[in-house]
C-alpha atoms as an extended CHARMM CRD file, in Angstrom:
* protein
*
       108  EXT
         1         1  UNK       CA             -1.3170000000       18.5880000000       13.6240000000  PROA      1               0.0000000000
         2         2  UNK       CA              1.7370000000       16.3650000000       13.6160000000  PROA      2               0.0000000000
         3         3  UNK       CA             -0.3990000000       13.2850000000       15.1990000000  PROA      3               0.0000000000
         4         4  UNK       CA             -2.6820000000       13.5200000000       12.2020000000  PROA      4               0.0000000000
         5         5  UNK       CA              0.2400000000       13.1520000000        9.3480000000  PROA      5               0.0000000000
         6         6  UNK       CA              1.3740000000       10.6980000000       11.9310000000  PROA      6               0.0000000000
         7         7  UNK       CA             -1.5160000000        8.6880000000       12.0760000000  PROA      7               0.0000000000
         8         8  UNK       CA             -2.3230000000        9.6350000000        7.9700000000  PROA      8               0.0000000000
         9         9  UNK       CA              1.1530000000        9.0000000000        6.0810000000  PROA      9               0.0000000000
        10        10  UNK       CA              3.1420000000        7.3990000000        8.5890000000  PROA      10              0.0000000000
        11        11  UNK       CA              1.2010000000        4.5960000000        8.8480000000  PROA      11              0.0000000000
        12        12  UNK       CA              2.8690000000        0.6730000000        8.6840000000  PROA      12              0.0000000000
        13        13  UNK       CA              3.0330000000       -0.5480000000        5.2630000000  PROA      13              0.0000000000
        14        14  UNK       CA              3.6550000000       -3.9740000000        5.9050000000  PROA      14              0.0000000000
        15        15  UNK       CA              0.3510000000       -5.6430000000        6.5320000000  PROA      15              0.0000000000
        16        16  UNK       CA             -1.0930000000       -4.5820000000        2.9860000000  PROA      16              0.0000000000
        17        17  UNK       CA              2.1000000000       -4.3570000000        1.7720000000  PROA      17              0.0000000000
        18        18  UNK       CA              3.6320000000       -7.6870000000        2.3390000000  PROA      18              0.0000000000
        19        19  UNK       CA              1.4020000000       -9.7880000000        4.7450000000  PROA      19              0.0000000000
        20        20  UNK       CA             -1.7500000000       -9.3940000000        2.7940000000  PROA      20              0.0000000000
        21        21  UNK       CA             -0.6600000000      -10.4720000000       -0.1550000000  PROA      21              0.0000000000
        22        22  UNK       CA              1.3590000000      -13.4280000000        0.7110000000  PROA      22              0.0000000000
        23        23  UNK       CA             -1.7610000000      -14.8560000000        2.2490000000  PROA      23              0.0000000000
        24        24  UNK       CA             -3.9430000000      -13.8800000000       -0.6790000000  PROA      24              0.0000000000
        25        25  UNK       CA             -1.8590000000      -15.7630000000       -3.0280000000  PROA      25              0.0000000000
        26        26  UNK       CA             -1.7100000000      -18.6350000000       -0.6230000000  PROA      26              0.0000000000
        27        27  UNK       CA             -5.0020000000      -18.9820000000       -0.8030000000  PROA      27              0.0000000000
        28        28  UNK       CA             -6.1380000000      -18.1000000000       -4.0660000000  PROA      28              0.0000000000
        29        29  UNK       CA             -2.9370000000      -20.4740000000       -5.5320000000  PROA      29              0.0000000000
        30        30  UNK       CA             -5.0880000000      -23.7410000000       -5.4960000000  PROA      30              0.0000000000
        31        31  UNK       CA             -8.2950000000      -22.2520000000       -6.7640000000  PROA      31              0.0000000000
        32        32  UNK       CA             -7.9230000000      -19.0830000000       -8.7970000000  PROA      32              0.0000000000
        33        33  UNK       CA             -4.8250000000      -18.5050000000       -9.8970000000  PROA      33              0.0000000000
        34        34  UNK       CA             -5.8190000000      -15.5910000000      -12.3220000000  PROA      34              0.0000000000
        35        35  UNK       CA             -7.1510000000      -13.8170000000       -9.3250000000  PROA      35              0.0000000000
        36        36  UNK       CA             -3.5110000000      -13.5220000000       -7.9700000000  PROA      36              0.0000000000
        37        37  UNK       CA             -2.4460000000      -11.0670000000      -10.8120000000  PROA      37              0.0000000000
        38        38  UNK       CA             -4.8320000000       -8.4840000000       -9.1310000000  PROA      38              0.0000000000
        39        39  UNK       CA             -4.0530000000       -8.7050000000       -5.6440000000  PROA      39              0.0000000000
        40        40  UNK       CA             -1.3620000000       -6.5440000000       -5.8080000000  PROA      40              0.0000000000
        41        41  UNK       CA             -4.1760000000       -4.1320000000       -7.0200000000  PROA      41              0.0000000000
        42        42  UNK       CA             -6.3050000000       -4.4170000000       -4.7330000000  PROA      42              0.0000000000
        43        43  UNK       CA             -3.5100000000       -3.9280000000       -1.5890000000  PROA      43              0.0000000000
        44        44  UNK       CA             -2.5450000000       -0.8120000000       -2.8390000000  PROA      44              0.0000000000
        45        45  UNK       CA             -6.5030000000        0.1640000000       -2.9920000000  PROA      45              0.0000000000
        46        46  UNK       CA             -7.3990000000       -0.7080000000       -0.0430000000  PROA      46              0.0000000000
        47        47  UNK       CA             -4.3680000000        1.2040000000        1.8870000000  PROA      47              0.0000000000
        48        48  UNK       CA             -4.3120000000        4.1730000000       -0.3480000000  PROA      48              0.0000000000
        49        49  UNK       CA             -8.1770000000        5.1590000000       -0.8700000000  PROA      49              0.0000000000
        50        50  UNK       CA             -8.8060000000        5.8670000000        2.6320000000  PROA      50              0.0000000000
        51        51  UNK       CA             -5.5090000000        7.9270000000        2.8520000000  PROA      51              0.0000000000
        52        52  UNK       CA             -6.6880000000        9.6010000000       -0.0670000000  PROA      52              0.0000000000
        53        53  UNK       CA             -9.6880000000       10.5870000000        1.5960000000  PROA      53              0.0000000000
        54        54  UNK       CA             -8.6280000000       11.4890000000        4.7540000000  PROA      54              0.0000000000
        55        55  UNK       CA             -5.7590000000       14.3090000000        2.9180000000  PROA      55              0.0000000000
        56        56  UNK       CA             -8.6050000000       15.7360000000        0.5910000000  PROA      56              0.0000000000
        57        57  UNK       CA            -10.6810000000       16.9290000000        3.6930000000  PROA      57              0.0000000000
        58        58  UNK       CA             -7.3400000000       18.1280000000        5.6590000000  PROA      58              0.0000000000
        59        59  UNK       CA             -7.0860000000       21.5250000000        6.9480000000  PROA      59              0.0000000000
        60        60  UNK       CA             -3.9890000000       22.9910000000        6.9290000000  PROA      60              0.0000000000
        61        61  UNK       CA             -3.0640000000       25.5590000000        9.5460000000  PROA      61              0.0000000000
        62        62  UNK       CA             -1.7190000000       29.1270000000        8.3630000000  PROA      62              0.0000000000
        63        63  UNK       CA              1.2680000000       29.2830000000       10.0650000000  PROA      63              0.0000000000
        64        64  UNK       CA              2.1900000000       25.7790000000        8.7240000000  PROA      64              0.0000000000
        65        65  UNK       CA              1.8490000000       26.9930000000        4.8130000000  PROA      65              0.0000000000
        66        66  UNK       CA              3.3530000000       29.8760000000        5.6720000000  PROA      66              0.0000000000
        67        67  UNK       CA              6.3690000000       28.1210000000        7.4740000000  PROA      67              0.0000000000
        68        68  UNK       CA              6.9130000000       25.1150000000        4.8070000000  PROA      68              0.0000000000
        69        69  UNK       CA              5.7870000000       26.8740000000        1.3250000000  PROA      69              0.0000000000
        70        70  UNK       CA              2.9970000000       25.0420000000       -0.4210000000  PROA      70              0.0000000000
        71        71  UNK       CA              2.9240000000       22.0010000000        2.4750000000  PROA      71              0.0000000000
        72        72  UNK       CA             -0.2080000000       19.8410000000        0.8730000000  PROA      72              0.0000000000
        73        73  UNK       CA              1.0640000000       19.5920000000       -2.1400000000  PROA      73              0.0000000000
        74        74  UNK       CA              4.2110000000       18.0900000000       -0.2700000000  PROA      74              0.0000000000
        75        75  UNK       CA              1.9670000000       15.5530000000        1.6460000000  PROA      75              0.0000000000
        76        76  UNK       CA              0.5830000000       14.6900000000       -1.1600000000  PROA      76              0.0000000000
        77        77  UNK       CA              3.7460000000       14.1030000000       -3.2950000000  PROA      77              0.0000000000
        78        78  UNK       CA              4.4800000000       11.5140000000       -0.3090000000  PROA      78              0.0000000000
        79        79  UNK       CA              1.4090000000        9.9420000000       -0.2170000000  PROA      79              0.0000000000
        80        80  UNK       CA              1.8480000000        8.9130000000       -3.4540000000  PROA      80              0.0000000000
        81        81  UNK       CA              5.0860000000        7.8890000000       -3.5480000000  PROA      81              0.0000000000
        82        82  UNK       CA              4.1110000000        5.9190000000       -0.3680000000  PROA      82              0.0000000000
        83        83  UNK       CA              1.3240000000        4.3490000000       -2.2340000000  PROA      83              0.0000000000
        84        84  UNK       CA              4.2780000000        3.1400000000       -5.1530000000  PROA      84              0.0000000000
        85        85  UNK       CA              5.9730000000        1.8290000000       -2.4750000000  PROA      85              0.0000000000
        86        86  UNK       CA              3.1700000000       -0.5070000000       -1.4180000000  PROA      86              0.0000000000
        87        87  UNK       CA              2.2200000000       -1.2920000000       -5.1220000000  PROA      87              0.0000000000
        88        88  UNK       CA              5.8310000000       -2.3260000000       -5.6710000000  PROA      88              0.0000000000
        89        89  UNK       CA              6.2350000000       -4.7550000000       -2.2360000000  PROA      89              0.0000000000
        90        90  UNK       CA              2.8940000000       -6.3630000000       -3.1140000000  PROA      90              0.0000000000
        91        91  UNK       CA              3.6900000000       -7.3440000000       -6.4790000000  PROA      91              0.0000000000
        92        92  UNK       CA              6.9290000000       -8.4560000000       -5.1390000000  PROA      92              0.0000000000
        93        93  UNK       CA              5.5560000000      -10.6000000000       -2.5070000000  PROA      93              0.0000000000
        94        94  UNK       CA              2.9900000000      -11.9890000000       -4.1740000000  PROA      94              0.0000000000
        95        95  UNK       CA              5.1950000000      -12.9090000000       -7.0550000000  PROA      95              0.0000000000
        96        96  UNK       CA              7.7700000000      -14.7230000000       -4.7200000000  PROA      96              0.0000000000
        97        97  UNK       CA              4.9240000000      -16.4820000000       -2.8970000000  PROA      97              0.0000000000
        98        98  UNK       CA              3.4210000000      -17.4310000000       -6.1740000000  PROA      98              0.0000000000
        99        99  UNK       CA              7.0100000000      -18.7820000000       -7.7750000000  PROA      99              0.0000000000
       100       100  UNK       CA              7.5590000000      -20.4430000000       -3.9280000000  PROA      100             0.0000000000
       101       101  UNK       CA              4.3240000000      -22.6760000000       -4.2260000000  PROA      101             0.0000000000
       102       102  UNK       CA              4.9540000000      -23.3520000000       -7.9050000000  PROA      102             0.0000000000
       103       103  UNK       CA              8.1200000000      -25.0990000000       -6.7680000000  PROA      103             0.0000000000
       104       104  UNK       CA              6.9580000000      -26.7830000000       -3.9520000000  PROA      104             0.0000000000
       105       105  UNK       CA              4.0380000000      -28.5120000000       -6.3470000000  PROA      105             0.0000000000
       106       106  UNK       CA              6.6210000000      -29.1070000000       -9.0100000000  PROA      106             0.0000000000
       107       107  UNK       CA              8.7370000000      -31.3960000000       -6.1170000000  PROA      107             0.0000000000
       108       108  UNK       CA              5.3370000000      -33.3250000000       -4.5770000000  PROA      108             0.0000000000
């Protein structure tokens, strides 16, 4: 049981986090700019649907509720607070990339 939260919640929240957005706004900085206000967005979504997913169809084990009170509600409580944690690094990254490359095309 404690792999799956593990594997579930615990999960790195760098690459949609921070990685993928620096790179989306690197790329879409040239071309699209008004694209870049929604890749924050669409980070979050793609690292918080299939967590979503995966704690709807969780069992919980007896003794587990028993021992911790009301224990999906808690997991749940953290996977969204995880998910605002992601939200809140991509919009910072990609706004830092974004004011980065507007500087460095100001000075060329």
């Amino acid at each position: 049981m404690l792999d799956f939260f593990y594997e579930v919640i615990f999960i790195p929240l760098w690459p949609l986090g921070i990685i993928f957005p620096m790179l989306a706004t690197i790329f879409f900085f040239e071309k699209r700019k008004k694209i870049i206000f929604f890749v924050p967005f669409f980070s979050t979504a793609i690292w918080a649907l299939p967590r979503f997913f995966l704690l709807r169809d969780a069992k919980f084990e007896e003794e587990a509720l028993e021992i911790l009170g009301n224990l999906q509600a808690l997991v749940m409580f953290g996977a969204i607070a995880l998910t605002l944690l992601v939200f809140v690094l991509s919009v910072l990254t990609t706004l830092i990339t974004f004011f980065v490359l507007k500087k460095i095309g100001e000075k060329k």
